[in-house]
N, C-alpha and C positions, 0 to 999 in steps of 0.2 A: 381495278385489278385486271380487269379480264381484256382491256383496251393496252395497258402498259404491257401484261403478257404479249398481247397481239404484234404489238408492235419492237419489243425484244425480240421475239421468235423474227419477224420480217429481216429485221435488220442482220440479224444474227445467220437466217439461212437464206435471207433475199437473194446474196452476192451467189448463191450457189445454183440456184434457180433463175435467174434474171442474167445471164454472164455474156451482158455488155460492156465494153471496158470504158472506164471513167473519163477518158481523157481519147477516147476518139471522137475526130474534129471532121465534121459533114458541112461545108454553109450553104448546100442545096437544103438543107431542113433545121436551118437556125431560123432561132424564135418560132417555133412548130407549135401549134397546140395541142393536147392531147389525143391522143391517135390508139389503134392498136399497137402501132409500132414504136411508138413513145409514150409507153399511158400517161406520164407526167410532162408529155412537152420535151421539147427542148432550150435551150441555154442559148447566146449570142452564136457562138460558137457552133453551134449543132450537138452541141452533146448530150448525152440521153440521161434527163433530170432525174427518172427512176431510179437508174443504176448510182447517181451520185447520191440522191439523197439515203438510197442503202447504206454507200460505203461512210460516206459523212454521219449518219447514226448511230454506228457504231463507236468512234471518235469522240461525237456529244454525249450518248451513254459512259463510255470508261472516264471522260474526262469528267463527269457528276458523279459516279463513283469513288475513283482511286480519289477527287479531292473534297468526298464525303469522310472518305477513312482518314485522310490527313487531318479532318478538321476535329472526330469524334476521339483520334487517338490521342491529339495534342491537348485539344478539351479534356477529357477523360484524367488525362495523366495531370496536367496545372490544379484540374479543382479537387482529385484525390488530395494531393498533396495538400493544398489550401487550406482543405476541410478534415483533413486526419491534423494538422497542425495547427499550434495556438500561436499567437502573440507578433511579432515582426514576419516570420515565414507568409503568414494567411493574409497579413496587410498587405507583403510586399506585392503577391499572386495577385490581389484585390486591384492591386495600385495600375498591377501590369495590364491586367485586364480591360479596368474601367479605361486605361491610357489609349488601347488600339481599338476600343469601341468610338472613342472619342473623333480617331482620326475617319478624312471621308477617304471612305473604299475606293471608289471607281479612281477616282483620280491618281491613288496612291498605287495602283494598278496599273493604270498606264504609265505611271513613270519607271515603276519597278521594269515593265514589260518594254518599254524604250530604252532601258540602261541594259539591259543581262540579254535579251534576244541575241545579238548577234554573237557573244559571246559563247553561249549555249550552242547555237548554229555551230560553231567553230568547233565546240567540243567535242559533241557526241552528236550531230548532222539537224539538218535541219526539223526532221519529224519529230523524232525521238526529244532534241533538248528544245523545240516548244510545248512537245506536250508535257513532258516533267515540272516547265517554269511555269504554264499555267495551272497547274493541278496545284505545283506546293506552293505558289501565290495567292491562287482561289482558297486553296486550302487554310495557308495560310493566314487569312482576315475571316475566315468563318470559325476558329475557335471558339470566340469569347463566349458566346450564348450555350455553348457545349460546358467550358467550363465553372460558367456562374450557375448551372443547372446543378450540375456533379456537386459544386461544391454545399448546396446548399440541401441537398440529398443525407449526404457524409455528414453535415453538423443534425439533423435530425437524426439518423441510424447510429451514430454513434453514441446515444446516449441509451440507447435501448436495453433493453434486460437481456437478448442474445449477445449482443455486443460485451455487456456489462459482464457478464457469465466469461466470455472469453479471455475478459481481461483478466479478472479473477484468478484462473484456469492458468496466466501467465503466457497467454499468447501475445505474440509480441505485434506491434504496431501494422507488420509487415502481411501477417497471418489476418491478423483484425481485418484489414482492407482486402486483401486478396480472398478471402475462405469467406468473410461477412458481409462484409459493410458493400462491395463493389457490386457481389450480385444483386444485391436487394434494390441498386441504382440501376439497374439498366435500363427498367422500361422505359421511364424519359427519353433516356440518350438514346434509345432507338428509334424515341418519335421524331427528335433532334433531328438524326440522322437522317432518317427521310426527309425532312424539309431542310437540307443542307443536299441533300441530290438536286432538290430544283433549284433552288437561288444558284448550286454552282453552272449549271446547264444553262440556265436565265446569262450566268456571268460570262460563259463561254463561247455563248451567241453575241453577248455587248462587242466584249472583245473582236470578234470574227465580223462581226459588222461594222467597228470600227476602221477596221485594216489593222488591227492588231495582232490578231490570233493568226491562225495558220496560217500558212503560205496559201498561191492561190491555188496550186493545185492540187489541194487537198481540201474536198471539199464538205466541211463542216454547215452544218443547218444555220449557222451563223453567218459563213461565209458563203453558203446562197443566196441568203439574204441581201448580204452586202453586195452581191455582185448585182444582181438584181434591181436594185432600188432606182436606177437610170432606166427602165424598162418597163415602168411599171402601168403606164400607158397601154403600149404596145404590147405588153408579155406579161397580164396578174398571173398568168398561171407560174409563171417563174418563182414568185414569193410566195404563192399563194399555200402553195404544199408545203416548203421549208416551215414557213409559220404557224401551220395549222397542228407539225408534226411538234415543234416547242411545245407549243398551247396545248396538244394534249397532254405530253407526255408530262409536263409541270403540273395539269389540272389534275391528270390521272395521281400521279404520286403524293400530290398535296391530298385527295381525298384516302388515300390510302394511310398516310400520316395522320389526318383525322379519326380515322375508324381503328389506326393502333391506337391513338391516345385515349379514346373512348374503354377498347378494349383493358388497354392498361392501368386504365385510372383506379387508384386502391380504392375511390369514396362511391366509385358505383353498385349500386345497390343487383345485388347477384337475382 
C-alpha cells in the first residue's frame, strides 16, 4: 500500500516538481547514465527518462483503471443478471462467458488493435482514440472472471431468509438485486477488481512493447521498454526503471488484493 501510494503521488505531482519537458531532444547526453541532472538516465535521444517515466505513469495508471471499471461493470451487470435469472437467460450468460474465456486474449488483442487504431486515430486524434480502444479492449476480455464470480455470489444470496423476506414483502426482482442481493456481492468484486488493475497494466505494457499501444511520443512504461530493448547493452538503465516501476506497481496491488481478500473473506475467523 504505502509503495503504490508512493508512487501515485510521484506520478501524479512528479510532472509538477520535476518540469522537464518529455520530448526535449539533447544527443550531447543521449544514452547518459543517471546523474544529478538526469536521475534516471537518458534515452537514445537525450531525453530525460525521469520526466517521461512520470508522464508515462500516469497513462499506465488511468489505463489499469478506467479498464478495471470496464471490466467490473460489464462483469457486474452479465452475472447479476445470470444469477437473478433461471432457465435459458443464465445458460445463454454461461454460454457467452465460458465462449470469450475460451478465446486466446493476447492475440485477439492484437488483431482487434490492428483493425480499429487508425480508425480511432481518425476519429477523435491519436491520444485520446488509443487510449479508449485499449482500455475498452483490455477491458473488454477481462470480464468473464468478474462475471462467473457475481454470478455465483447471486445464486447463493438469493436463496437466503433476507432475500426470501423481500420477496415475500413483494419486492420486485429489480429491488432484490439493487437494495440486497448486490451489496452483499461486493467484497469479491473488489478483490476482482484489483487484480484486474494489474493484468490490465501487465496488458498495456505487452501492447506498448509490442509497437502496438501508444504512439511513440507518448511515453508509456510499456513503451520504454519497447524502445529500450536495442539498448540494453549499452543503456540497462533505460529498461531498467520502466520495469522495475510495472513490477512494483503489479506486486504492490496484487498484495493489496490479497489482504482485501483476506480481509473480506466471510469464513475468517474474527
Amino acid at each position: 500500500m504505502v509503495i503504490l501510494g508512493l508512487m501515485t503521488l510521484a506520478v501524479a505531482l512528479g510532472p509538477l516538481l520535476w518540469q522537464v519537458p518529455i520530448n526535449d531532444i539533447d544527443f550531447s547526453t543521449h544514452l547518459s547514465s543517471p546523474s544529478w541532472a538526469h536521475p534516471f538516465g537518458t534515452d537514445d535521444l537525450g531525453q530525460d527518462l525521469l520526466a517521461r517515466m512520470l508522464y508515462g505513469g500516469r497513462i499506465s495508471l488511468a489505463v489499469g483503471l478506467m479498464a478495471m471499471a470496464v471490466a467490473v461493470i460489464v462483469g457486474t451487470v452479465i452475472g447479476a443478471v445470470a444469477g437473478i435469472s433461471r432457465g435459458s437467460v443464465d445458460a445463454g450468460l454461461m454460454w457467452l462467458t465460458d465462449l470469450f474465456l475460451s478465446l486466446p486474449q493476447l492475440p485477439l488483442l492484437l488483431l482487434v488493435i490492428y483493425l480499429f487504431r487508425e480508425p480511432l486515430k481518425q476519429l477523435v486524434g491519436p491520444e485520446l482514440g488509443v487510449f479508449m480502444m485499449i482500455v475498452v479492449v483490455i477491458g473488454g476480455f477481462r470480464w468473464m472472471p468478474v462475471a462467473r464470480l457475481v454470478r455465483a455470489q447471486f445464486l447463493s444470496l438469493r436463496e437466503k431468509e433476507f432475500v426470501e423476506a423481500a420477496r415475500a414483502l413483494g419486492a420486485t426482482k429489480l429491488r432484490q438485486v439493487v437494495r440486497h442481493i448486490l451489496p452483499n456481492s461486493l467484497g469479491p468484486v473488489i478483490v476482482a477488481g484489483t487484480v484486474d488493475v494489474a493484468a490490465a497494466i501487465i496488458a498495456e505494457s505487452t501492447l506498448s512493447f509490442l509497437g502496438l499501444g501508444f504512439p511513440p511520443d507518448i511515453p508509456t512504461w510499456g513503451r520504454i521498454l519497447f524502445d529500450a530493448k536495442d539498448y540494453l547493452d549499452i543503456a540497462p538503465h533505460w529498461a531498467l526503471f520502466a520495469g522495475a516501476a510495472i513490477f512494483l506497481t503489479v506486486l504492490s496491488i496484487n498484495f493489496i488484493g490479497d489482504g482485501l481478500r483476506d480481509a473480506l473473506d466471510p469464513r475468517r475467523v474474527m
